[in-house]
Backbone as a printed PyTorch tensor [residue, N CA C, xyz], in Angstrom:
tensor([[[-12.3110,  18.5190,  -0.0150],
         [-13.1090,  17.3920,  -0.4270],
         [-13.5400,  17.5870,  -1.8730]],

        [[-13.2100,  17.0860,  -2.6920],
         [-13.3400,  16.8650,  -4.2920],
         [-15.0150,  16.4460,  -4.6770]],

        [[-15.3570,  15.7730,  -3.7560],
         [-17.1240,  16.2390,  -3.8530],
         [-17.5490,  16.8210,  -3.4570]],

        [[-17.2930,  17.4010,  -2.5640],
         [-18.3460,  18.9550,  -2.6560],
         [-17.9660,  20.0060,  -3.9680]],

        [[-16.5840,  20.1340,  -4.1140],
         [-16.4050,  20.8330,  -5.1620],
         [-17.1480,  20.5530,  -6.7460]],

        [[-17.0790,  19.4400,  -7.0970],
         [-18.1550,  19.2410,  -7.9770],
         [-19.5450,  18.8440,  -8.1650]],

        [[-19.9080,  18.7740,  -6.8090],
         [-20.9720,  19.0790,  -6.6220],
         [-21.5200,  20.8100,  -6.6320]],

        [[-20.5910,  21.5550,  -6.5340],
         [-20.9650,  23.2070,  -6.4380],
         [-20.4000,  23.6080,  -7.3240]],

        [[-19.5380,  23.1520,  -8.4870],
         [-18.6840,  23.7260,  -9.6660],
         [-17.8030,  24.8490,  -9.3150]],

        [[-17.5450,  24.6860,  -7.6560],
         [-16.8090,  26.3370,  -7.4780],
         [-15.4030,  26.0820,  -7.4040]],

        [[-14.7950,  25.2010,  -7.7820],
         [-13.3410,  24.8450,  -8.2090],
         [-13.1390,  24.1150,  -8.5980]],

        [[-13.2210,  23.6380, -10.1660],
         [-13.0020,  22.2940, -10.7870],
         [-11.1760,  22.3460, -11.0460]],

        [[-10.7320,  23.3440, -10.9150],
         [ -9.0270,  23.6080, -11.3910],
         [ -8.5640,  22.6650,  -9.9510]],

        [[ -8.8300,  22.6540,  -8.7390],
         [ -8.7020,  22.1450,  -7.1860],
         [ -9.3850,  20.5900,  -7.7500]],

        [[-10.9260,  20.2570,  -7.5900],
         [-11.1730,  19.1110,  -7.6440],
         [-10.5500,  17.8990,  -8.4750]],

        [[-10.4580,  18.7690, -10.1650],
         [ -9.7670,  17.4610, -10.8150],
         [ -8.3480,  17.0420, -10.6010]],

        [[ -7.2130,  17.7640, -10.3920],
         [ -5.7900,  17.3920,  -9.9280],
         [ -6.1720,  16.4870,  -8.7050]],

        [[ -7.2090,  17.2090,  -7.6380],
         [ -6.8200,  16.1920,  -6.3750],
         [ -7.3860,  14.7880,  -6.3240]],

        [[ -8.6350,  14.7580,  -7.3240],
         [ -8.9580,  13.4130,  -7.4820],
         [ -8.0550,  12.3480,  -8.1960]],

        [[ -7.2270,  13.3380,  -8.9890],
         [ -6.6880,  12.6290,  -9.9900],
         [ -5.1880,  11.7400,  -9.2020]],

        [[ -5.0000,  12.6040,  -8.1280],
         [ -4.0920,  12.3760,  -6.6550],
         [ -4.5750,  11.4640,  -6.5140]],

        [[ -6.0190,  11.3270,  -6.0110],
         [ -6.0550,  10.1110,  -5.2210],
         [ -6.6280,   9.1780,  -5.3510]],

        [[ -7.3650,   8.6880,  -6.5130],
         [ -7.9780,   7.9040,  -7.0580],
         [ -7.1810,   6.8360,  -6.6820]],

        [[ -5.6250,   6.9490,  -7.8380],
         [ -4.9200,   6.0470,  -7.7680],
         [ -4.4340,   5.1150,  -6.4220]],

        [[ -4.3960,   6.2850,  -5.3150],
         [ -4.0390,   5.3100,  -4.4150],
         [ -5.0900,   4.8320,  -3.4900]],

        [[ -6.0800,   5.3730,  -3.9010],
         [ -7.3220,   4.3560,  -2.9930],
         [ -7.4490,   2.7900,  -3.9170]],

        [[ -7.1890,   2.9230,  -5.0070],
         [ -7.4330,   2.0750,  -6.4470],
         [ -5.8220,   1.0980,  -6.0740]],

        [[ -5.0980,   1.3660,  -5.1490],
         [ -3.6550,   0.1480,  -4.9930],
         [ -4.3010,  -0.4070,  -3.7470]],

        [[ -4.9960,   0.2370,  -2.6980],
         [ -5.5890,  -0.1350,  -1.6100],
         [ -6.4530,  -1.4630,  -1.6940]],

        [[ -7.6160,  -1.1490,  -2.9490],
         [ -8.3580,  -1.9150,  -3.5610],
         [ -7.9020,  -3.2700,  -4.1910]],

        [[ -6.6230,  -2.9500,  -4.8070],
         [ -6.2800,  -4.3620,  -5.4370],
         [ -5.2880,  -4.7680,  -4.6800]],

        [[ -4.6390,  -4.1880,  -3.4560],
         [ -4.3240,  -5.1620,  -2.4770],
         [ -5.0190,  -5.8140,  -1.7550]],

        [[ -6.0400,  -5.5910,  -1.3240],
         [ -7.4800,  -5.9200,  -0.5130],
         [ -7.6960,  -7.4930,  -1.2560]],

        [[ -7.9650,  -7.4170,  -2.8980],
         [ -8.2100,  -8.5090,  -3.7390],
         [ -7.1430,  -9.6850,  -3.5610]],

        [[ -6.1690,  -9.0250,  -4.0640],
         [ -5.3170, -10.5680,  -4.4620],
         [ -4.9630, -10.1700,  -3.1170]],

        [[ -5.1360, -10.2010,  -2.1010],
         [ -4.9740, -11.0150,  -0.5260],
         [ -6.0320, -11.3490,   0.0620]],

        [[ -6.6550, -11.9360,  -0.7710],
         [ -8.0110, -12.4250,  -0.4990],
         [ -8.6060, -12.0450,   0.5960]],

        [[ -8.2370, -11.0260,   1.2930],
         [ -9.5040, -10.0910,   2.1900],
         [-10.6920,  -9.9370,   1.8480]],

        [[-11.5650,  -9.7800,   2.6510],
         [-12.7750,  -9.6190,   2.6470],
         [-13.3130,  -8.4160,   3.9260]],

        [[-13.0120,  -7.4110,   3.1250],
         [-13.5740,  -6.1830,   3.7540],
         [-15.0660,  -5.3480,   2.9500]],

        [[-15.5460,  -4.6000,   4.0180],
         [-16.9980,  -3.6950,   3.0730],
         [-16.4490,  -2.7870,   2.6420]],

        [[-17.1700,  -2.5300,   1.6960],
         [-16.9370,  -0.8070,   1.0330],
         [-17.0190,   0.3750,   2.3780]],

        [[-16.4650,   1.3010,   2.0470],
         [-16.8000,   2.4520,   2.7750],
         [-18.2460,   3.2620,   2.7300]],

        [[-18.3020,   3.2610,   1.2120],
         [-19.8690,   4.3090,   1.5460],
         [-20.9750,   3.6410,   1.7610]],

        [[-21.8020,   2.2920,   1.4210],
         [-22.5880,   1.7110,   2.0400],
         [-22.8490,   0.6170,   2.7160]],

        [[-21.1660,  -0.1460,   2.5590],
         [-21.1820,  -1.6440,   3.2550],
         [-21.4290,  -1.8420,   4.4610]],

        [[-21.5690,  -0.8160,   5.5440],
         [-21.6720,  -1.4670,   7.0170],
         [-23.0170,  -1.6310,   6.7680]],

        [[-24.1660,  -0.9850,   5.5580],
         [-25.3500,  -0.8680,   5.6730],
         [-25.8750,  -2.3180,   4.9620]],

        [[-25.5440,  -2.4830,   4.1100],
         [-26.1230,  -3.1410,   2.6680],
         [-24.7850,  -4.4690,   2.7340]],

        [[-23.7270,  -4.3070,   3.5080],
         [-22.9700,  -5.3610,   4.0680],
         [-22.2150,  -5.3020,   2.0510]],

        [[-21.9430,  -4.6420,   1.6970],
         [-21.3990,  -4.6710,   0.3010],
         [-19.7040,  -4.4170,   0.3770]],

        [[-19.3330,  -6.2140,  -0.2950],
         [-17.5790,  -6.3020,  -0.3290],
         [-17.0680,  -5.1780,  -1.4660]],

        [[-15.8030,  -5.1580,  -1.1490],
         [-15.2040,  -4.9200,  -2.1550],
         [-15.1620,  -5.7600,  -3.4940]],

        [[-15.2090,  -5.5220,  -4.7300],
         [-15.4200,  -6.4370,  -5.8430],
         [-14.4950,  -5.3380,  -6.7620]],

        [[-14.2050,  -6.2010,  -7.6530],
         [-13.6730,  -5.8220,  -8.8470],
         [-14.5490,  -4.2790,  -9.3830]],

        [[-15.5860,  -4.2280,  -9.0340],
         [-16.6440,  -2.8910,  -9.6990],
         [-15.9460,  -1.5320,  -8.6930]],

        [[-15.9650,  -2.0000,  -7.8370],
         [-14.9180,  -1.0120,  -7.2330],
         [-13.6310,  -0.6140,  -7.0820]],

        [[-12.8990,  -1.2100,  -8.4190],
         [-11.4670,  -1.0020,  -8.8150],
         [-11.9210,  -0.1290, -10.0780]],

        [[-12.7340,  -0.6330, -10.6100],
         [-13.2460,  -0.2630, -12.1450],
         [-14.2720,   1.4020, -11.6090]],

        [[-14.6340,   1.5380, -10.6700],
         [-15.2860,   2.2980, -10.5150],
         [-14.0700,   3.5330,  -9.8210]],

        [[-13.0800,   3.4160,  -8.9540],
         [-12.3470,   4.5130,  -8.6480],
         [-11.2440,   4.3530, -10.4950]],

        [[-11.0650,   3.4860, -11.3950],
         [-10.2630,   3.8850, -12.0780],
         [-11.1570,   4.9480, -12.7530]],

        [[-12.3290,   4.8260, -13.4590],
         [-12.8220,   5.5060, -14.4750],
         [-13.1140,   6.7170, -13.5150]],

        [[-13.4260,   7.3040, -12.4190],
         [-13.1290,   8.2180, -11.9620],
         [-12.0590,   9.6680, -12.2830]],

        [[-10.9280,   8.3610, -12.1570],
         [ -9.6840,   9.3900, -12.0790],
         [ -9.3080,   9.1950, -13.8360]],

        [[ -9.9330,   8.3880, -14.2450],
         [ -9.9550,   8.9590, -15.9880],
         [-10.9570,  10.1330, -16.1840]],

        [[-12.1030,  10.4510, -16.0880],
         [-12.7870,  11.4960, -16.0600],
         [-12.2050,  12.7940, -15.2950]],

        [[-11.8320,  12.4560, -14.1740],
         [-10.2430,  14.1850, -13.2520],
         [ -9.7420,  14.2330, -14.6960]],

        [[ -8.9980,  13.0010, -15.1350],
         [ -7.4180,  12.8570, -16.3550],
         [ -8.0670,  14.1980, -17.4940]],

        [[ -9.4040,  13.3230, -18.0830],
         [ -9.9780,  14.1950, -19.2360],
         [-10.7530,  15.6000, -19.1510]],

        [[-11.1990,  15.8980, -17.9660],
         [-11.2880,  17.4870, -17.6350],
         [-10.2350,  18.2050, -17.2050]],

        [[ -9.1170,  17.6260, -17.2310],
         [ -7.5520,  18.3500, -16.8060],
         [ -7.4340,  18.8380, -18.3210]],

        [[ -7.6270,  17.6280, -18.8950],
         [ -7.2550,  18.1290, -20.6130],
         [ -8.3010,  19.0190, -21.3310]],

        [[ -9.1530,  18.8730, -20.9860],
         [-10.0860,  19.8400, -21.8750],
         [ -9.7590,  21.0650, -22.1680]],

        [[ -9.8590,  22.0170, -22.7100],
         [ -9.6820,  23.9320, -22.6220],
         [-10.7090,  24.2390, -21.5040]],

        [[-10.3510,  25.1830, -20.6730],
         [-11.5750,  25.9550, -19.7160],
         [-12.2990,  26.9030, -20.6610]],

        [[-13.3050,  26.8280, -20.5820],
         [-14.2410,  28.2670, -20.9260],
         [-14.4820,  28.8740, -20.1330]]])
């Protein structure tokens, strides 16, 4: 699980490749969901707060897996 790992910093070399895995394909999930005009909830709080999928949640798993992209590139210290 890629959040716990950065949540504990005890393998960012593991967390950023695998997010960077899967961002993308939760992020094709998402914009198939859209242009087929489905209407499903989010996973982490919609059964609660009843919250659709929206465009903020395409924009929100891309910049994700741009942030994995740019700590892949950084130098480790």
């Amino acid at each position: 699980m890629p959040s716990v790992a950065y949540v504990t910093s005890a393998t960012p070399w593991l967390a950023n490749p695998e997010t960077l895995a899967l961002m993308p394909v939760g992020d094709a999930g998402v914009l198939e969901v859209m242009f087929g005009k489905r209407r499903i909830r989010r996973a982490c709080l919609g059964t609660v707060l009843k919250l659709p999928l929206t465009q903020v949640t395409l924009v929100e798993g891309i910049v994700i897996a741009v942030i994995a992209a740019i700590m892949l590139a950084r130098p480790q210290t």
